[in-house]
C-alpha positions as CSV (number, residue, x, y, z in Angstrom):
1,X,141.0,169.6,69.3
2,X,138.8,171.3,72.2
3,X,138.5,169.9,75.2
4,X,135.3,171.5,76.8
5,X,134.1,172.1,80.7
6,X,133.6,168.5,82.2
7,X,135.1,166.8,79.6
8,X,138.4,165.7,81.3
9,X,141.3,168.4,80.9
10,X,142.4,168.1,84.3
11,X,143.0,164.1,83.6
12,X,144.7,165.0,80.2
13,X,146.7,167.2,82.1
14,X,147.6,165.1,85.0
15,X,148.3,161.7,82.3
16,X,150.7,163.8,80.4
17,X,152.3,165.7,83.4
18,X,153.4,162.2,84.5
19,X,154.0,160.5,81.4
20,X,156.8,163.5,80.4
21,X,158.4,163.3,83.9
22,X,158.5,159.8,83.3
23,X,161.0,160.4,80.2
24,X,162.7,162.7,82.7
25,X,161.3,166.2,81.9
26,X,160.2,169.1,84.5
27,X,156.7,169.8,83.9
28,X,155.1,172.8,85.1
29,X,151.4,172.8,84.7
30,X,149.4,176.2,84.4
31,X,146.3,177.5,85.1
32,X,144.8,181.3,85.9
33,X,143.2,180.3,88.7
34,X,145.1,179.3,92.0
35,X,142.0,177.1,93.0
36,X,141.7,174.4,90.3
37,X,145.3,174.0,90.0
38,X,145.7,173.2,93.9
39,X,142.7,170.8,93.0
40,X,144.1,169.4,90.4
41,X,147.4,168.9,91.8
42,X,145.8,167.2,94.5
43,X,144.1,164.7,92.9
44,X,147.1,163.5,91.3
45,X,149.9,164.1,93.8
46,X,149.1,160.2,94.5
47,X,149.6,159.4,91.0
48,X,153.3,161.3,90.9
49,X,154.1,159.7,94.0
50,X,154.0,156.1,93.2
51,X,155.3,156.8,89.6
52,X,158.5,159.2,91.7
53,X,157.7,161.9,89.5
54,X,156.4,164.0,92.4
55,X,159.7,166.5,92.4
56,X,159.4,166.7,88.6
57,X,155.8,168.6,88.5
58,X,154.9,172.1,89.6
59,X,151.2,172.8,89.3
60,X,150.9,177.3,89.7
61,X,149.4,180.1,88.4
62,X,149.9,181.9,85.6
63,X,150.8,185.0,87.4
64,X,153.6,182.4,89.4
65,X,154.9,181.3,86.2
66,X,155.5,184.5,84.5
67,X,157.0,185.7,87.7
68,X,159.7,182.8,88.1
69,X,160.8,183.0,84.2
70,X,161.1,186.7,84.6
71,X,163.7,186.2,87.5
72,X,165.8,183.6,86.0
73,X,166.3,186.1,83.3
74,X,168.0,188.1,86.1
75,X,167.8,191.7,88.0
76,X,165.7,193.2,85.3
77,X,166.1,196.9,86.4
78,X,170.3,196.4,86.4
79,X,169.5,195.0,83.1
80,X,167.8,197.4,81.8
81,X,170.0,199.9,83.6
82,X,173.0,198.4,81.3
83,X,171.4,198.8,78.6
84,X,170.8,202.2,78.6
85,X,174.4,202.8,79.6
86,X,176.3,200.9,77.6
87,X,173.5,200.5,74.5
88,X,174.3,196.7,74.3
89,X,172.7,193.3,76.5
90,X,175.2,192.4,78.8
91,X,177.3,188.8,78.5
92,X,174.8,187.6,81.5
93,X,171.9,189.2,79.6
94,X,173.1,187.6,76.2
95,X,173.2,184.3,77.6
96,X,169.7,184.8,79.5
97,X,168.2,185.4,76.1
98,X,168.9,182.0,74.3
């Protein structure tokens, strides 16, 4: 299914961002473009509010995203640095792989 320009992602979006917080997931909602997801966020931040789903949603950016998954993977130069050293992942690097 395609959803095309005007023809309601950002509700889509916004209905299942607060029906899987509901059920007690963290939803992160992405977009490449830093303007419609503030706008998007906006217009349903009083949605997640009355639902207290508010502090389970993260509207960002792409750029954001891929950012904040690459540093919960860890120092990525030390890692990379072991590697080369040692020619084997680290325990911490191991476990930040699964």
């Amino acid at each position: 299914m395609q959803i095309r320009t005007g023809e309601g992602k950002s509700i889509a979006l916004g209905g299942g961002a607060a029906l899987l917080a509901l059920l007690g997931h963290r939803v992160r909602c992405v977009c490449y473009s830093k303007y419609l997801s503030d706008r998007d966020f906006k217009a349903f931040r009083a949605l997640f509010e009355a639902l207290a789903v508010q502090h389970r949603i993260v509207y960002s950016v792409i750029t954001s995203y891929s950012e904040d998954l690459a540093e919960r993977k860890g120092d990525i130069r030390k890692l990379t640095l072991d590697l080369v050293k040692t020619g084997t992942l680290t325990a911490s690097a191991q476990r930040a792989n699964q």
